[in-house]
N, C-alpha and C positions, 0 to 999 in steps of 0.2 A: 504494500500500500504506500510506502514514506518513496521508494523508485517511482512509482505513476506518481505520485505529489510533485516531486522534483523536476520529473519529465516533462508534468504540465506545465511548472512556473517556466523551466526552459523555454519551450515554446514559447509561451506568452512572450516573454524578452524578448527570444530571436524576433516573433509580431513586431513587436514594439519598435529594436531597431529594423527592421524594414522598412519601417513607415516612413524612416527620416531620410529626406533628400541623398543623394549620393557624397556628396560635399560636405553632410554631415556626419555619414555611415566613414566615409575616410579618415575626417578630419577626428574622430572618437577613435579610428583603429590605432590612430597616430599619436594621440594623446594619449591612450592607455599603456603603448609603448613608451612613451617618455617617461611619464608619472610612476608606471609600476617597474620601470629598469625592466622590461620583455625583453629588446628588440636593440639595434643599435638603429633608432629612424635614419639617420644619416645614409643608411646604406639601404634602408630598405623606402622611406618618403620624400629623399631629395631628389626632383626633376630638375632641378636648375638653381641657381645663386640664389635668390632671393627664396626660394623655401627652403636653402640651406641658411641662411639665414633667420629664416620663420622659427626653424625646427634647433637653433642656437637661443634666438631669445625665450624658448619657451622651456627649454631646460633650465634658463634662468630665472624664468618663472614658478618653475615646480618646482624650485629647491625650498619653498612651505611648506611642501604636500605631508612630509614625516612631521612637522609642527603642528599641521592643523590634523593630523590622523590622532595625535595624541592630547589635544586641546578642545576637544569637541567639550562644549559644557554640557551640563544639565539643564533640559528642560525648563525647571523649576526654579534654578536662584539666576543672580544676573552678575554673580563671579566671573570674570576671563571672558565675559562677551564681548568688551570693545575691544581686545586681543584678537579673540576667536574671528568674530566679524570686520574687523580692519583687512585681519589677512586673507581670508575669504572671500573678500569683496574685491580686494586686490588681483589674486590670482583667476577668480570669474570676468573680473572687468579685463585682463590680457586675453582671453579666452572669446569673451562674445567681441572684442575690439577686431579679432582676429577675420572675423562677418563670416565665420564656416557654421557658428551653431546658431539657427536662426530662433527657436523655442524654448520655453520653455520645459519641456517634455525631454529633448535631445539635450540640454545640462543639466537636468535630472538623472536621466541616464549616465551621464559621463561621470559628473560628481558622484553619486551613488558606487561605483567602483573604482573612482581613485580614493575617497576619503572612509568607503562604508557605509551600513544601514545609518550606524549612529547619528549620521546627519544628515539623515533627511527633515526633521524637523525645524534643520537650519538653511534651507537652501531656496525657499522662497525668499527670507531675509536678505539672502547673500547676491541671490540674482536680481530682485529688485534694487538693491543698493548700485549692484555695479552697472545694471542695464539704465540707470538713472547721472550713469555721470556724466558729465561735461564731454567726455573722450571720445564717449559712443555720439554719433551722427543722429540728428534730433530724427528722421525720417524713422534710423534704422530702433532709435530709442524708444518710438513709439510701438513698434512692429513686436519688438522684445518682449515689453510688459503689458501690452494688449492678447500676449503668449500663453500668459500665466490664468490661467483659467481662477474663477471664485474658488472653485473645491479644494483646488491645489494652494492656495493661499490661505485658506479658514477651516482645512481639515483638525479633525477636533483629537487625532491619532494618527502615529505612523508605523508602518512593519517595523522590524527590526531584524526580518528576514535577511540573510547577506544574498546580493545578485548572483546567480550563477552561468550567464552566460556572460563572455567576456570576451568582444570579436577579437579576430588579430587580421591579420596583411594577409592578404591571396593576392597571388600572385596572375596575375590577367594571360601573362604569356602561357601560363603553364597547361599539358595538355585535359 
């Protein structure tokens, strides 16, 4: 029974990411590589200078990802929040600045497996902060947080389920 459990939430993810744009099914295989040390991107998501460049700043961006894995607060009091969500907001705001994740659904997705279940309870806070700043393009700013659905903003619980699908790189040439 707990095998079909598993199998089914499987699926439902893989669902999930389907749904998002190709630009963003890439741009997640590539982040998950940077953020969880998979993959060397350099060899497997540089086409050219400037996405070696892309894939340079954004290892320098993920050098909080072990800060905030172990900084998640609690729910409940409001200790280590302006910590928590400064740096949160920071590294989501290099992320949607980057115009690969256009929803809120797909940095749901993506944060849920760089930082864990733990914070999901913090990731509306963290996307609306950074999908709110000055950096992001008013056009693309509105598109962001018109993203974020009521439910997903005013839910009253969250799983604590950890993800278990976790895309990686396929390779297009290969037979």
């Amino acid at each position: 029974m707990a095998t079909t459990g598993i199998a089914s939430l499987t699926i439902n993810e893989m669902r999930e990411f389907a749904g998002f744009t190709a630009a963003e099914q890439r741009y997640i295989r590539r982040s998950l590589d940077i953020g969880l040390g998979r993959q060397d991107a350099f060899k497997l998501w540089a086409r050219d200078a400037d996405e070696n460049a892309a894939i340079r700043s954004q290892y320098v961006a993920y050098q909080d990802l072990k800060v905030l894995r172990s900084a998640i607060p609690e729910e409940t009091g409001f200790e280590c929040v302006e910590a928590f969500i400064g740096k949160l907001t920071r590294v989501a705001a290099f992320d949607l600045a980057q115009e690969r994740i256009d929803c809120f659904s797909a940095f749901r997705f993506l944060y849920e497996r760089l930082l864990g279940p733990d914070v999901r309870p913090w990731l509306p806070s963290g996307f609306c902060a950074a999908s709110a700043l000055p950096q992001i393009k008013p056009g693309r700013r509105k598109m962001l947080l018109q993203s974020l659905s009521e439910a997903a903003a005013t839910a009253p619980g969250w799983s604590d389920r950890p993800p278990v699908f976790f895309p990686e790189f396929i390779d297009e040439d290969a037979p």
